[in-house]
C-alpha positions as CSV (number, residue, x, y, z in Angstrom):
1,X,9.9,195.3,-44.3
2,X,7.7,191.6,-45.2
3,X,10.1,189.9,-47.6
4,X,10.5,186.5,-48.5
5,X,13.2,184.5,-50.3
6,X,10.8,182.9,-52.8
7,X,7.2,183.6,-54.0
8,X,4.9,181.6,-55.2
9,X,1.6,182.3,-57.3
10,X,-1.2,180.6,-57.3
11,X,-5.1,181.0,-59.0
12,X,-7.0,179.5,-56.7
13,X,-6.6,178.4,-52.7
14,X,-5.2,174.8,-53.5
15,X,-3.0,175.3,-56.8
16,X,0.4,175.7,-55.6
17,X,-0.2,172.9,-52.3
18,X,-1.3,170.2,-55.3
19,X,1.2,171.8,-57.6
20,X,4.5,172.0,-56.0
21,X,3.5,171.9,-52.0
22,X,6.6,169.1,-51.5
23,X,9.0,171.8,-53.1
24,X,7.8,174.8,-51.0
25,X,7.9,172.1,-47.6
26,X,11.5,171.2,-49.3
27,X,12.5,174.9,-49.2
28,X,11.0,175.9,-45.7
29,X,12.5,173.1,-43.7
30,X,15.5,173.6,-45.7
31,X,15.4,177.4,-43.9
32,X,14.3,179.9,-47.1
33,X,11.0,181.8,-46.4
34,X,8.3,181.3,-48.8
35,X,5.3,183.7,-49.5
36,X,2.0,182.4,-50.8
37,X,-0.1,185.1,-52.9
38,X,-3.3,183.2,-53.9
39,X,-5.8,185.4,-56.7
40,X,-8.7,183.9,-56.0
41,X,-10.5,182.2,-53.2
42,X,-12.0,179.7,-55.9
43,X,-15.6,180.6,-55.5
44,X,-16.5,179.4,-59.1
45,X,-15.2,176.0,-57.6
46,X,-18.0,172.9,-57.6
47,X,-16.6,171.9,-53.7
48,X,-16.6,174.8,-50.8
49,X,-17.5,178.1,-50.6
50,X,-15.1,180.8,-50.6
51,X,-15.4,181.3,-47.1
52,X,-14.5,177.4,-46.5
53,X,-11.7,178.2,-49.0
54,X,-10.4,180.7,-47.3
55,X,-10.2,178.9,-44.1
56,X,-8.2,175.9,-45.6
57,X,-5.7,177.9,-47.7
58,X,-4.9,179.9,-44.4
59,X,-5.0,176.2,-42.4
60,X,-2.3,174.8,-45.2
61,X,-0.1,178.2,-44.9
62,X,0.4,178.1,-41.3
63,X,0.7,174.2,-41.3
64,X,3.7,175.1,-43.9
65,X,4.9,178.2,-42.4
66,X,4.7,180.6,-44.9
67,X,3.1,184.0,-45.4
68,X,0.3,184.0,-47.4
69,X,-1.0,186.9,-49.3
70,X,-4.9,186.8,-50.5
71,X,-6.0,188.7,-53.3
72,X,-9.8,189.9,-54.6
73,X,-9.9,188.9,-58.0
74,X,-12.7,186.5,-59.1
75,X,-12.2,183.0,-60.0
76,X,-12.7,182.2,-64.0
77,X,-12.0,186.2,-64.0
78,X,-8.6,186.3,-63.9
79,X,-7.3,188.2,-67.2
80,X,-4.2,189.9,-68.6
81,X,-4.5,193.2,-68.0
82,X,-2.2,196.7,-67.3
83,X,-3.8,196.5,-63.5
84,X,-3.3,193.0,-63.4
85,X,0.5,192.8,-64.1
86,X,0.5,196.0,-61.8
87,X,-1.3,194.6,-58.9
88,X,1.0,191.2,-59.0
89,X,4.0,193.5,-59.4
90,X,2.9,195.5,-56.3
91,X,3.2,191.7,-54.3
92,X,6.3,191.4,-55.7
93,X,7.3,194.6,-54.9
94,X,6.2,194.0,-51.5
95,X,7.9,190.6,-50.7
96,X,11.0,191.5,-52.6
97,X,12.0,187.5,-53.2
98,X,15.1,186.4,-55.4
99,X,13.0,183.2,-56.7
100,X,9.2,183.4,-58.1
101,X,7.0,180.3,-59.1
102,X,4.0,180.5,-61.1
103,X,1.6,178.5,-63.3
104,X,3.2,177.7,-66.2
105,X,1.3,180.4,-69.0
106,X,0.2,178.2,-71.9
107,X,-1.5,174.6,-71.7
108,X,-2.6,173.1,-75.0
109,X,-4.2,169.9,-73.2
110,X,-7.9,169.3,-73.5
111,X,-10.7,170.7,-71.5
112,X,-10.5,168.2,-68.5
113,X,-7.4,168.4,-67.6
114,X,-6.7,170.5,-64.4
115,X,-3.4,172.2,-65.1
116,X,-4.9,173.5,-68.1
117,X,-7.9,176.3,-66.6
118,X,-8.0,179.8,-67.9
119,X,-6.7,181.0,-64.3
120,X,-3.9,179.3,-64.3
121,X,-2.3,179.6,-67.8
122,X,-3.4,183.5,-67.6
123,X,-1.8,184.3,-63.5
124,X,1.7,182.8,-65.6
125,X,0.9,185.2,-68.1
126,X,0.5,187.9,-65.6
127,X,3.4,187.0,-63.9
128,X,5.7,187.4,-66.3
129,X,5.0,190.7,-66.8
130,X,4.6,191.5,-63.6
131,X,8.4,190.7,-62.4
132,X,9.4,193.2,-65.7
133,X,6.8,195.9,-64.0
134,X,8.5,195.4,-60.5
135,X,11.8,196.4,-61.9
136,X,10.4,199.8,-63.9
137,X,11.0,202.9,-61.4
138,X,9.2,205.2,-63.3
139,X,6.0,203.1,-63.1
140,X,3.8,205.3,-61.4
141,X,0.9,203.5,-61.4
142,X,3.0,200.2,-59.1
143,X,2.9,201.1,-55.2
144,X,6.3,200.2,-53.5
145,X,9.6,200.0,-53.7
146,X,11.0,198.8,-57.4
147,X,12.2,195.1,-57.3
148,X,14.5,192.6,-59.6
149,X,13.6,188.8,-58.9
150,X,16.4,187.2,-60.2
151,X,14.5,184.2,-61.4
152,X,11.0,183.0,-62.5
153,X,10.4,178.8,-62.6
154,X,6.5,177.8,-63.6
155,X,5.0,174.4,-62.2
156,X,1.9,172.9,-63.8
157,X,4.4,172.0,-66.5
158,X,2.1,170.4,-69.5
159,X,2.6,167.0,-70.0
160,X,3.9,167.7,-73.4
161,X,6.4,170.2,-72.5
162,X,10.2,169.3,-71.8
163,X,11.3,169.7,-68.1
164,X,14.1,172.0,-67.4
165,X,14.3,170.8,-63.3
166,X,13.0,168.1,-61.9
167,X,13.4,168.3,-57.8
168,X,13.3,165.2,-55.0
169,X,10.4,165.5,-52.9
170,X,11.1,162.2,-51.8
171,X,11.6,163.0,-48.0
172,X,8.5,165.4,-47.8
173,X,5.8,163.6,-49.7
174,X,4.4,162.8,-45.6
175,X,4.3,166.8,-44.7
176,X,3.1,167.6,-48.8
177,X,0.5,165.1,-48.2
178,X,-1.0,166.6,-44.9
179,X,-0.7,170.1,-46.0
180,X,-2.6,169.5,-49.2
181,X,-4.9,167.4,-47.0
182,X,-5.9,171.1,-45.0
183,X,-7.9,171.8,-47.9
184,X,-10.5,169.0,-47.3
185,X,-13.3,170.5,-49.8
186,X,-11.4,169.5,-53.0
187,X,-10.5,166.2,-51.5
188,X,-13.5,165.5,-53.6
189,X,-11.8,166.0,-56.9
190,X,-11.7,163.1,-59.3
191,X,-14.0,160.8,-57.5
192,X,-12.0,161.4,-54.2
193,X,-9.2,160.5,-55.5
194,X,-7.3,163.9,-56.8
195,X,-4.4,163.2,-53.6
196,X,-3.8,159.8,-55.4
197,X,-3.5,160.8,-59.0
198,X,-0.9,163.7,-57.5
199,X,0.8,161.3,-56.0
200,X,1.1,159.4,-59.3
201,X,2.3,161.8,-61.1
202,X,5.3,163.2,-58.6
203,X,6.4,159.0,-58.9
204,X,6.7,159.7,-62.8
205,X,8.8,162.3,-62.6
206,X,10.7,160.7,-59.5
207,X,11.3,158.0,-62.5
208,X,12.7,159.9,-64.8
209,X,15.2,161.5,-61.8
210,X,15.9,157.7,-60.2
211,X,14.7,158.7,-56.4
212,X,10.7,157.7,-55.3
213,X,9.4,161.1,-56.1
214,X,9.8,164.4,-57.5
215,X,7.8,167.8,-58.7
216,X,8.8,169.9,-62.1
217,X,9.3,173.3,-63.0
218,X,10.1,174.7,-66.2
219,X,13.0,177.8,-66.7
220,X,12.8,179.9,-69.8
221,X,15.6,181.9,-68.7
222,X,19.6,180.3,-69.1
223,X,21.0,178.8,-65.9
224,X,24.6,179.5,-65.0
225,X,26.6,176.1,-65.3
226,X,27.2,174.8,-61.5
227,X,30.0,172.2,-62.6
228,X,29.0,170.9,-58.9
229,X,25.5,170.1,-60.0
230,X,26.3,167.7,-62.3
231,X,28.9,166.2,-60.0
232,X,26.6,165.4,-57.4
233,X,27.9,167.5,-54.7
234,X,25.2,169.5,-54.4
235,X,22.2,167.5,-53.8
236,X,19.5,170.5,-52.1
């Protein structure tokens, strides 16, 4: 059976590599398995064709070593519906993780900004149901065995939402950097300089931590108190 201690969703081929690729490095070499299930192969895009797409997101998973699961939906397509939230939970279903990462599912930024498109915002929405599908064994309609992931973090966190977890990249920003590098058509982004401005931002939130650099995730579910946490001895 394919499983996978952690799953991560993503719209299109590059989303979760420029959104959290130093966490999901951070978790591989730390020795959890990570799954990759991408929606879209970003066809709607203005760099690459799908086909060039394709052939980086698959370049970036094997560079990371994670599975990667490719889906058929179409990009600026991707809506909240009953087959949606059964089609996700049927991944879910399949990779049967404990921990699953998705966009985070409402952006009230403006029109440019990245972190705010449709896709996104709507595969968090998606998600979320989907993980409560998983569980239901009398959903007919969802293929596979039925499935509790114990938790569900979102990345993309809007710039005016508080952060529930911050996490040091510091260490992996090299291996983030060349595995987000594998997708070479949206190197393009913001005059060439999208890897930059990511860059930029992981150093904020390394700020606010006190180490060089750091990705964030929000948690709408309570965390158990781990005494050891906020004693420093456990640093992962």
């Amino acid at each position: 059976m394919l499983m996978a201690d952690i799953l991560v969703f993503g719209a299109h081929p590059d989303d979760a590599e420029f959104g959290m690729g130093a966490s999901m490095v951070k978790f591989v070499r730390s020795g959890a398995s990570v799954a990759l299930c991408v929606l879209t192969r970003g066809e709607s895009g203005t760099f690459g064709t799908p086909e060039q797409r394709e052939r980086e997101m698959k370049a970036a998973a094997e560079m990371l070593g994670g599975e990667l699961e490719i889906l058929s939906y179409r990009d600026c397509q991707v809506f909240d519906t009953f087959e949606s939230r059964v089609r996700l939970a049927e991944v879910v279903r399949k990779f049967r993780p404990k921990l699953v990462f998705a966009p985070y599912h409402t952006n009230p930024s403006f029109h440019k900004d990245g972190a705010a498109h449709p896709d996104h915002t709507s595969t968090g929405t998606i998600v979320r149901s989907a993980l409560r599908y998983a569980r239901f064994a009398g959903l007919k309609e969802a293929k596979g065995e039925p499935w509790n992931a114990e938790h569900l973090l979102y990345y993309m966190v809007p710039r005016s939402h508080s952060l529930s977890l911050l996490n040091d990249v510091t260490k992996y920003m090299d291996e983030w950097q060349a595995i987000a590098s594998c997708h070479t058509s949206q190197l393009s982004l913001r005059d060439g300089k999208v890897l930059q401005n990511l860059r930029r931002f992981r150093e904020a939130y390394g700020n606010v931590l006190g180490v060089e650099c750091a990705e964030a995730f929000v948690s709408e579910e309570p965390i158990t108190f781990n005494l050891g946490m906020f004693l420093n001895q456990d640093k992962g």
